[in-house]
C-alpha positions in Angstrom: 0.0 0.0 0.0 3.1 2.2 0.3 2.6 2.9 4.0 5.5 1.7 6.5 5.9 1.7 10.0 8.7 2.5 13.3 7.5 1.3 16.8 8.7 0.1 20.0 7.8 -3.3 20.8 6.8 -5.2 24.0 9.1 -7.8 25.1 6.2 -10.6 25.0 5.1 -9.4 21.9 8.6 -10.5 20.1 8.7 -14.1 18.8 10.5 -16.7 20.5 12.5 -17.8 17.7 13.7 -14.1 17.0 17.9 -14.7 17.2 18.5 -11.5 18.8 19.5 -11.6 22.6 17.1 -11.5 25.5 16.3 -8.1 27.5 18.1 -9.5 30.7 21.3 -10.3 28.3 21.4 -7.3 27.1 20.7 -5.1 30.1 24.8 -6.4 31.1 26.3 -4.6 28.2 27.7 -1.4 27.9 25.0 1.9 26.7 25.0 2.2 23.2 25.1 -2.2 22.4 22.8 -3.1 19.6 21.6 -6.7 18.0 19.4 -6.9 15.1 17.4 -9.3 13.1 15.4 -8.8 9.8 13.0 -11.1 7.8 11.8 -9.7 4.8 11.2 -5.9 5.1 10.8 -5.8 8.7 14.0 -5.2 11.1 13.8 -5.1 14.3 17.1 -3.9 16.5 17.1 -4.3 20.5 19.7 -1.1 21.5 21.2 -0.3 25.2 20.8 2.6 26.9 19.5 3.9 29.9 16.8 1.2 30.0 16.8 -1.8 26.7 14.6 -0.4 23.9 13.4 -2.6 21.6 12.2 -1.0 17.7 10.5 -2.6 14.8 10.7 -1.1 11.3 9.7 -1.6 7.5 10.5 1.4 6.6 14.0 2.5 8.4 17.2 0.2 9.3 20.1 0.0 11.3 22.2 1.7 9.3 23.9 4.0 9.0 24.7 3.9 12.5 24.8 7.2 14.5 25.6 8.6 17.6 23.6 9.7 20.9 24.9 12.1 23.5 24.3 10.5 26.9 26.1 11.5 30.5 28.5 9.4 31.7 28.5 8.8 35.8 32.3 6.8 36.0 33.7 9.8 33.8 31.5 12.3 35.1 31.1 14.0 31.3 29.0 13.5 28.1 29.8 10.8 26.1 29.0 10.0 22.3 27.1 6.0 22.3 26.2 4.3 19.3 22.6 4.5 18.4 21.0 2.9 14.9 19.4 4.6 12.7 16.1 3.5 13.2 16.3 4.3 16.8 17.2 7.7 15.7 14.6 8.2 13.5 11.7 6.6 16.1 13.1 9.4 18.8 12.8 12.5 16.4 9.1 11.9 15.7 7.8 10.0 18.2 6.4 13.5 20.1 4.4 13.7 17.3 2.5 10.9 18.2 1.9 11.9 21.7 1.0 15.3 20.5 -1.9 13.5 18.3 -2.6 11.3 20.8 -3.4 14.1 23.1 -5.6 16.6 20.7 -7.3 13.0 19.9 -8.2 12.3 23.4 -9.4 16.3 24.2 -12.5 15.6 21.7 -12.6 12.2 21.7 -16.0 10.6 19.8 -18.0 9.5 22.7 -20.9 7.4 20.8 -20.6 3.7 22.0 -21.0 1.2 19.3 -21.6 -2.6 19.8 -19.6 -4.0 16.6 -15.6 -4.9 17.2 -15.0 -2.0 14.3 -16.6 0.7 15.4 -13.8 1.9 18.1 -11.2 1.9 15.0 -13.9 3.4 12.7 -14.0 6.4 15.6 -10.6 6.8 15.7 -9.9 7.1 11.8 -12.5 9.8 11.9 -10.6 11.8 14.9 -7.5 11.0 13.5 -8.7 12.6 10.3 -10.2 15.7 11.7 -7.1 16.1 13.4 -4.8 15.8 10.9 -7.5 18.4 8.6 -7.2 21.0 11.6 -3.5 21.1 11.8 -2.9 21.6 7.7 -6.3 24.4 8.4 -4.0 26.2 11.0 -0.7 25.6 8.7 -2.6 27.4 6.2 -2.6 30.5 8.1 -6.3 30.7 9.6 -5.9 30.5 13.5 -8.9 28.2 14.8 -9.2 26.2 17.8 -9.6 22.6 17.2 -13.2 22.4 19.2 -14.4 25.1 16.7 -13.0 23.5 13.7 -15.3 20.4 14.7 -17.9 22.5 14.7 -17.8 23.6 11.6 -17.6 20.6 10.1 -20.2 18.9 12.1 -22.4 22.2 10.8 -21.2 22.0 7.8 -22.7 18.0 7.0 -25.7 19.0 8.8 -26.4 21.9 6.4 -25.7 19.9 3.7 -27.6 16.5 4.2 -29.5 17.2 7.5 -33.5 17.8 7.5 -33.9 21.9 7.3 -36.2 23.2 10.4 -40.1 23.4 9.4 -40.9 26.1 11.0 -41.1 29.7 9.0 -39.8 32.6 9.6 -37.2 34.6 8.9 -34.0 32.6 8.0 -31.3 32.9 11.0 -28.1 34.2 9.8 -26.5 32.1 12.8 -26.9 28.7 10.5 -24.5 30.0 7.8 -21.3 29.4 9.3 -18.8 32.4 9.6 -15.5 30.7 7.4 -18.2 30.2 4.4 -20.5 33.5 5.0 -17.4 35.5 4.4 -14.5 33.5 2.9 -15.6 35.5 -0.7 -15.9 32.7 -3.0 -18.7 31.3 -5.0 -21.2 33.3 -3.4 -23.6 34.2 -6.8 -27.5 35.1 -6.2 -30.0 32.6 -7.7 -33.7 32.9 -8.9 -36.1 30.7 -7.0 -39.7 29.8 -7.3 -40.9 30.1 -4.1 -40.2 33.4 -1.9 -38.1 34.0 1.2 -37.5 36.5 3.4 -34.0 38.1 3.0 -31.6 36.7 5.6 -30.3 40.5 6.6 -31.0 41.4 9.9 -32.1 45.0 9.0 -34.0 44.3 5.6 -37.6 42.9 5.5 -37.9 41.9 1.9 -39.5 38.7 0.3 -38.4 37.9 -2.8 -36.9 34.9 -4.9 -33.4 35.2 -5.0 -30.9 33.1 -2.5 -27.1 32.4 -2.4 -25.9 29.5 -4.1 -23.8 29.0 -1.5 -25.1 30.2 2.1 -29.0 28.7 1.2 -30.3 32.2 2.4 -32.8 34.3 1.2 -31.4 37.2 -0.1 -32.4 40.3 -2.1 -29.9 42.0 -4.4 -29.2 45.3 -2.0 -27.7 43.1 0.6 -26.6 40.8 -1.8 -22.3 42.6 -1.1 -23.6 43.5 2.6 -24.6 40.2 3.8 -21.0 38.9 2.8 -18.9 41.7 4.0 -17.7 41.8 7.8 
């Protein structure tokens, strides 16, 4: 599929028959000892140093092998270990993860669902909205990430939800702000049936909308209605 993978692995999740040495063996050798095994595209390397890590990869290797600073207690000074690459590479981004984790968990989705799937289906669609609020903010618009799940969740009720039977005029706090003034697509549109113009301060009925917003709208408040 052209995805790959770096992670830290549980000790009882390694095979038994996996040649590289046991925790215990390698908690009596010096910081910065390595072992390694690969099958296929997956390596997984077992490295020293202040505690045994153990990292699987299909995507990184061992090599080439770098260097970690670490303090020394016997020499009482910084010291350059030995540290594969894949090590490396699972340290840099690995506070990414917790950093998803985290904005995941402050808006978690909180419907319980009865089939096995539905916990991972809930968690692709936080993931996603998190990863779509970081690249909204990257793209310069400041937005917290409760009201950007806001506007989506108003933004798929708008579209496919069941509009409000009663009449009256049409509230101007349905349109969502990003879309009411982002300045794009917004034409006016002859209808059959009247509606009242969505401007506070305007009592017309006519039959012209937005293409866009769903509003009634006449053509004086047309620029108005769109303009902060």
């Amino acid at each position: 599929m052209g995805y790959g993978g770096t992670g830290t692995l549980r000790q009882n999740r390694l095979p038994k028959e996996c040649p590289i040495a046991k925790v215990d063996t390698m908690k009596k050798r010096a910081r910065g000892s390595y072992e390694f095994a690969c099958q296929g595209d997956v390596v997984v390397t077992r490295w020293m140093d202040n505690s045994v890590v153990t990292v699987a990869s299909t995507d990184h290797k061992v090599n080439p092998v770098g260097s970690a600073d670490r303090y020394s207690k016997a020499q009482k000074q910084k010291i350059k270990v030995p540290r594969p690459n894949l090590i490396a590479i699972y340290n840099q981004y690995m506070g990414g993860t917790d950093l998803m984790d985290a904005h995941v968990n402050n808006y978690r989705i909180g419907i319980r669902g009865k089939k096995w799937w539905w916990p991972i289906f809930t968690w692709l669609i936080d993931v996603s909205l998190n990863n779509a609020w970081i690249l909204t903010r990257k793209s310069g618009r400041n937005i917290s990430q409760l009201d950007f799940r806001r506007e989506i969740a108003q933004t798929y009720l708008k579209k496919y939800g069941s509009p409000p039977k009663n009449g009256g005029r049409p509230s101007s706090a349905r349109v969502l702000t990003g879309m009411r003034y982002d300045g794009e697509n917004h034409f006016p549109k002859s209808i059959v049936n009247k509606r009242r113009c969505a401007d506070e301060n305007c009592k017309t009925i006519g039959r012209m909308e937005c293409t866009k917003c769903n509003v009634g709208l006449c053509i004086k408040c047309f620029q108005t209605y769109h303009t902060k």
